[in-house]
Steps between C-alpha positions, in 0.01 A plus 500: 500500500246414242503646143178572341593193231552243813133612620331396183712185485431383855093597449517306187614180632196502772233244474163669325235507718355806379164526309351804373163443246437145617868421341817412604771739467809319369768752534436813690813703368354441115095525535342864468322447775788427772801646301515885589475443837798266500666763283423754748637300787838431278565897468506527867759221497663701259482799727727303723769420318528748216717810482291741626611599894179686536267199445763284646466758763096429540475106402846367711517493899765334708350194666490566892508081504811439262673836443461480157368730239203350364146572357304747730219215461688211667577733851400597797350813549764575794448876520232835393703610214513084359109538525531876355687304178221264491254749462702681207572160321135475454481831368754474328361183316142600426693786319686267295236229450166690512346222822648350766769226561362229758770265411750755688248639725236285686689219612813719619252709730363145608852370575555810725210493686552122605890595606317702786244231568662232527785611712204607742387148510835343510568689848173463623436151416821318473419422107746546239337662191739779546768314384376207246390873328849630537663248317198504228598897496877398456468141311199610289404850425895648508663197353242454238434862449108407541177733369250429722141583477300542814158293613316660754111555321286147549189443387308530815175363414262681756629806688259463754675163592886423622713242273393230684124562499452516104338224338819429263828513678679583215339848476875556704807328486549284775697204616295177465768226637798540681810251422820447667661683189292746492128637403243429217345791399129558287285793417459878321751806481352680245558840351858484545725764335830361340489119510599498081834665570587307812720153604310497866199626673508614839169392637396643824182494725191750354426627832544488863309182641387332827546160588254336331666581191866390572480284190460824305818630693789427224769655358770342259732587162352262184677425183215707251528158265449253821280192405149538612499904445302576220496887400237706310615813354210759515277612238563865484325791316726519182457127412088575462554673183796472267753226431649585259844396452742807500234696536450848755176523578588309827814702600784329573569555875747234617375269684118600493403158597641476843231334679435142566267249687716270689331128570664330689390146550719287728848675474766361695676694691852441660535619858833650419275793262164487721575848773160476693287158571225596727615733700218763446568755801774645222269472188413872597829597503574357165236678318575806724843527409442390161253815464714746629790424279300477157256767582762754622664434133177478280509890487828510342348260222181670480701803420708336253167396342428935516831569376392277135142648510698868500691377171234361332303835552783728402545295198099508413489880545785527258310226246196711515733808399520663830775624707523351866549825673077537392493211769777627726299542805314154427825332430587694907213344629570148378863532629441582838204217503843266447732663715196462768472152522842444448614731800237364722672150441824593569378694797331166646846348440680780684276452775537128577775309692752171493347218585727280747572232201677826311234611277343824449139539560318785354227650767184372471262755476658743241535201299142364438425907476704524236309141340179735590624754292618328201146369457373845458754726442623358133118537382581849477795447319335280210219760494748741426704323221168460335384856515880578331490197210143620409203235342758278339575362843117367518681219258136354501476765181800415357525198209708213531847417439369245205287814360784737490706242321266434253592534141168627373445770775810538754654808309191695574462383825836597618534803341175591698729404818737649380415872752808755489760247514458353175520100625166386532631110637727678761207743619251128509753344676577785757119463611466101495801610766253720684241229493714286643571747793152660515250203482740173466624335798706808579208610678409170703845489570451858711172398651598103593906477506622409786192429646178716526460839623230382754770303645682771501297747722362225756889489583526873537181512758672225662845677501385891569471633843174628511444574875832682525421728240151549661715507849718778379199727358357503863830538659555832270197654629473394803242234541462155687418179303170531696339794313564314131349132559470260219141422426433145660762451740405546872 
């Protein structure tokens, strides 16, 4: 396996391709912008092969494809308690890091869902995706020990129109010649969660899609530094106001700047890493399975981000002087806001079934319900850590890291921070942390991770049996279908 040393090595010899402020970032593992999240990503490495059996215990799995033990992110998700561990890695690392971890997340989930797919189109169709992506699983991501980010998100362009009806093609990724060798590639992924931290993006179709847009119908594994990607890191909410160097105003979450604008403008492709060309009967099943996998997990990480927002308010009650048993049943309420998501994730994984390529898939439903609820239910949550921490959290009231340095006035100003803990910096810092959580991207990332919530419930109408409920009323007291007709129908 990989050491956390070997990650930053291998990610520093990678071409730079990434921008960020209309400039070139020359080394990733160095900059401020880039280097937490590659420092985050090297810890989980770390994980892996340190000392510790009980994070060995949650970062390690024994490869179903080579026997070996290896990182959990390199394997195949080849039974409901693998999936189970994936969900508590991802608690387990927005604990540690304070965000998430796309490099060890996204592209994993996207590998899995195109084992499943592909091995459908392989017997239906007589291709042989199945196995040019075995040996990339085997060759590539296990050999190489491989983060991966994930590109699913294109630009779109119109919703009212498919791919092939926008005005600009590259709105979505699509395949714009096809070669002996292989495919040539051009267009938008964009909001895409991990790319800093990763060798390879797995880059899958946005949607299911008709005939007409077959182009749009690709899936493939990408070197993150190939010639002809160019990546934009996005501008998030902490680099608005304060850069200053070694400063806290902006706290430092590892790997805060996890999402990137892919532009792709004729990538070549070889055909031994391209899993889907056209085939778009199966593009539904990509971005099916896809969604149940991540979505069944993304209530494990949305509790690991509840589990940090219970710390920081325990730790701002006891700045402000006051004991946390004065917010014991608030601190209750927060907990079982966690433990709800979490457990209705891990119920949508005990649900599900094995695929017949030897995966686990969670079950549908209970997984976008649980992508439903994480877009509500962690509202609550942040609500609550604020009413603990008190007005210091509103950190639009609070001066800035510059200020309470300042040599003419920063004594004052942090000894009137200072509350009943005496530490004025720690108390400013413990709310920039709530920030963060409350009205930084830890919020987006509960309404839009994984995909909206809208998305979410169209696939639970789709999915719940409405008529049978309505069938079972009427059989319980007694009724015929006839007495209880839906408006409209004859």
């Amino acid at each position: 396996m990989m050491t956390g040393k070997e990650y930053i090595d291998s990610i520093r010899k990678m071409r730079p391709n990434i921008y960020k402020f209309d400039k070139l970032i020359e080394d990733v593992v160095t900059d401020p912008v880039t280097s937490q999240e590659i420092y985050s990503v090297s810890r989980s490495y770390d994980y892996c092969t340190g000392t510790d059996e009980k994070l060995k215990a949650i970062y390690t799995y024994k490869s179903a494809l080579t026997g070996k033990v290896t990182h959990r992110w390199n394997t195949l998700m080849d039974s409901m308690q693998a999936i189970i561990e994936n969900a508590n890695v991802k608690r387990h690392q927005y604990r540690q890091s304070g965000t998430t971890q796309g490099s060890t997340c996204t592209g994993w989930t996207g590998l899995n869902a195109l084992w499943a797919a592909t091995y459908d189109m392989d017997n239906a169709l007589g291709t042989d995706y199945h196995q040019r992506l075995k040996k990339y699983w085997i060759e590539q991501v296990e050999a190489r020990c491989l983060a991966m980010a994930g590109a699913i998100t294109d630009a779109k362009g119109d919703r009212s129109k498919t791919p092939s009806q926008q005005v600009d093609r590259n709105y979505n990724l699509h395949m714009v010649e096809k070669r002996a060798d292989g495919i040539v590639v051009s267009g938008y992924k964009i909001q895409i969660c991990g790319v800093v931290g990763a060798h390879e993006i797995i880059c899958v179709p946005g949607g299911g899609y008709g005939e007409a847009d077959k182009d749009f119908c690709i899936a493939f594994a990408v070197p993150r530094d190939a010639e002809g990607l160019t990546i934009v890191e996005c501008r998030m909410p902490s680099d608005t106001r304060y850069a200053e160097p070694g400063g806290w105003d902006v706290p430092h979450i590892e790997g805060n700047c996890t999402q990137s604008y892919l532009l792709f403008d004729r990538v070549f492709i070889p055909n031994e890493r391209v899993f889907m060309c056209g085939e778009y009967k199966y593009s539904g099943s990509i971005i099916g399975n896809f969604a149940s996998i991540y979505r069944a997990a993304i209530g494990a990480c949305v509790a690991g981000q509840g589990d940090v927002m219970i710390g920081a308010a325990i730790n701002l009650a006891r700045a402000n002087g006051l004991s946390m048993k004065v917010f014991q049943n608030v601190l209750n309420e927060m907990a079982i806001n966690n433990e709800t998501t979490y457990s209705t994730g891990i119920g949508a994984i005990a649900l599900g079934k094995m695929h017949p390529s030897g995966i686990w898939l969670p079950a549908a439903l209970q997984a976008h319900l649980t992508k439903v609820l994480v877009s509500r239910i962690p509202t609550d949550t942040k609500y609550r850590c604020v009413e603990i921490g008190g007005g210091i959290t509103e950190t639009g009231c609070m001066p800035s890291y510059k200020d309470i340095e300042s040599s003419k006035y920063g004594k004052q100003l942090r000894a009137a921070l200072a509350g009943g803990g005496g530490d004025g910096i720690a108390r400013a810092k413990m709310a920039r942390l709530v920030e963060w959580l409350v009205a930084g991207s830890g919020l987006s990332g509960c309404q839009h991770g994984g995909g909206s919530a809208d998305g979410g419930k169209l696939a639970i109408r789709a999915l719940t049996k409405w008529e049978e409920f309505a069938a079972d009323a009427r059989r319980i007291v007694g009724v015929s279908a006839d007495a209880f007709q839906e408006p409209g129908k004859n």
